[in-house]
C-alpha positions in Angstrom: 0.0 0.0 0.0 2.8 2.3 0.5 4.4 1.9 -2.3 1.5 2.4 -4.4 0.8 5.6 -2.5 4.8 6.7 -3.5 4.3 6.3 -7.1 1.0 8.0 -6.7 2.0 10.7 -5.5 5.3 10.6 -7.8 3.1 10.6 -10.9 0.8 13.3 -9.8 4.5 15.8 -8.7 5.6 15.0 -12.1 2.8 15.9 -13.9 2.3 19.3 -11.8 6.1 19.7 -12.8 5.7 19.3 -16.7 2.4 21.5 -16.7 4.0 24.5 -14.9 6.1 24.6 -18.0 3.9 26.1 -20.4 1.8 28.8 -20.7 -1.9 28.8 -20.6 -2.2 30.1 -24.0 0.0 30.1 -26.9 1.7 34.2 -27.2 0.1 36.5 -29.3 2.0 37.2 -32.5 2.7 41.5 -32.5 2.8 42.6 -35.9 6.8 43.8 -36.5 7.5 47.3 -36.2 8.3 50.5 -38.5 11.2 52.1 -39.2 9.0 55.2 -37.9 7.2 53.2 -35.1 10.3 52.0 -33.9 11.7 55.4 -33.7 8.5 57.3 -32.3 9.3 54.0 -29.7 12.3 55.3 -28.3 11.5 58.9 -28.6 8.6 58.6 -26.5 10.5 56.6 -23.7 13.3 59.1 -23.9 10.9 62.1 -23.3 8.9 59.8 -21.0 11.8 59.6 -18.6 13.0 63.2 -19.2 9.5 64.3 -17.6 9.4 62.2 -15.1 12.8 63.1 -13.8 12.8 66.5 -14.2 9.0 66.9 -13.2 8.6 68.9 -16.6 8.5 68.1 -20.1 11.3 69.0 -22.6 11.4 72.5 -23.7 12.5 71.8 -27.8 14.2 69.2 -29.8 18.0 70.4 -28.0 16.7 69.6 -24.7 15.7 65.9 -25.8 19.2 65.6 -27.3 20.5 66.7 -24.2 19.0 64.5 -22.1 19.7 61.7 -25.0 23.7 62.3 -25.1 23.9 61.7 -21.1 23.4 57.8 -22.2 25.4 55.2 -22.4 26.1 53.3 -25.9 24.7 51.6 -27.7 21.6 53.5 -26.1 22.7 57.0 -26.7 23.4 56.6 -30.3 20.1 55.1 -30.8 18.1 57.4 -29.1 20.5 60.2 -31.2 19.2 58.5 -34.3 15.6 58.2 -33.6 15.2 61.7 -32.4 17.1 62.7 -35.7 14.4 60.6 -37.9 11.3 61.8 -36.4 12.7 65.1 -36.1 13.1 64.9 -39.9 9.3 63.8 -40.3 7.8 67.1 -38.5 6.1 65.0 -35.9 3.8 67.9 -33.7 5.5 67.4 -30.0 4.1 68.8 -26.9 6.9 70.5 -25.3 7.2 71.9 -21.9 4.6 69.7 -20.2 4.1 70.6 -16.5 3.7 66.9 -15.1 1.4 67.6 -11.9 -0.4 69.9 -14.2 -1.1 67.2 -16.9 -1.9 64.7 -14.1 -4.8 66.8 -11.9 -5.9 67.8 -15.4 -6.0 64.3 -17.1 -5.7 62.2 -13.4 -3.9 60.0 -16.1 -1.2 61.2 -17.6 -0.3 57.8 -19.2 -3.4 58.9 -21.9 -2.1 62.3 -22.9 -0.7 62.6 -26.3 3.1 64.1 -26.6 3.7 63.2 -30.4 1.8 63.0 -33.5 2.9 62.6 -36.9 2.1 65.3 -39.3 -0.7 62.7 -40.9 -2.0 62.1 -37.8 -1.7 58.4 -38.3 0.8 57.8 -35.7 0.4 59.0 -32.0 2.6 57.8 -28.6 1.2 58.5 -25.5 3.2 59.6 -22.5 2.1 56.0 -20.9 4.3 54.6 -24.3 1.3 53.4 -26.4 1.9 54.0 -29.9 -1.5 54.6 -31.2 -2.1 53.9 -35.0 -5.0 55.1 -36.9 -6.3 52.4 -39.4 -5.9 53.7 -43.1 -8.6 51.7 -44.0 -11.0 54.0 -42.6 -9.4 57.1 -43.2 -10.6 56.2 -47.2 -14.1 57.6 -48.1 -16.3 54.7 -50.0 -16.4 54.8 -53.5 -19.5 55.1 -55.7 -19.7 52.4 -58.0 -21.3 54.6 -60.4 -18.6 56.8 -60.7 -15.8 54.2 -61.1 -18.3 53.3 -64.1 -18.7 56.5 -65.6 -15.0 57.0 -65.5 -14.3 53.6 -67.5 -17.3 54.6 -69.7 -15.7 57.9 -70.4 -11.7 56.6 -70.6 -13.1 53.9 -73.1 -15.1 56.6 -75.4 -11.7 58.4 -75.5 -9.7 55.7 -77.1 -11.9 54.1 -79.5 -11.0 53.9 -83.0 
């Protein structure tokens, strides 16, 4: 009786072993990101930290740099090269932002929006969520009838 109570309770350890092994549910695939994304990424985390330690917001594109040189590499070149690219792309920054002023404002300041691309399309939150509008939408529904008319009218134009 003992032994069968061992290699009872033997099995039943190893199988509690080789389940706490896995995960409960296979990971979600994240679709890769931009050049851009990637970039607006680091960006955001750089002026993310930059508020939070200096209670403000940086003041202008010089200020981020700043705070970007005082890393260490392979970091600091990064961050160098990501503030260059969406410099380059004219993304609309909030600069200055007063961080208890945000926060009794918002109460979250994790939602507020510091960049936005010029299109709109892309926006990172000072939280760190990138936020991408879906093109798909952005696209107004085309009339049928007028694709028609417009093949109707290209095809009266070439015949012979």
């Amino acid at each position: 009786m003992a032994r069968i109570r061992f290699v009872f309770i033997l099995l039943l350890g190893l199988i509690l072993v080789a389940g706490c092994g896995r995960s409960a549910s296979p990971p979600k695939a994240s679709e890769p990101m931009s050049p851009e994304e990637a970039a607006l990424d680091i960006v955001t985390a750089i002026y993310t930290i930059s508020a939070s330690v200096n209670e403000a917001g940086p003041e202008n594109w010089e200020t981020l740099e700043t705070y970007a040189s005082g890393l260490q590499d392979p970091a600091r070149q990064n961050a160098l090269d990501a503030i260059k690219k969406i410099k380059s792309l004219d993304y609309k920054v909030t600069w200055g932002v007063n961080m208890s002023a945000i926060k009794e404002q918002y109460g979250n300041a994790s939602e507020f929006v510091i960049l936005e691309s010029p299109d709109g399309q892309l926006r990172a939150t000072f939280g760190g969520k990138i936020l991408k509008r879906d093109k798909a939408k952005d696209h107004a529904e085309v009339d049928p009838k007028t694709i028609t008319s417009e093949k109707e009218a290209t095809s009266s134009d070439v015949s012979p």
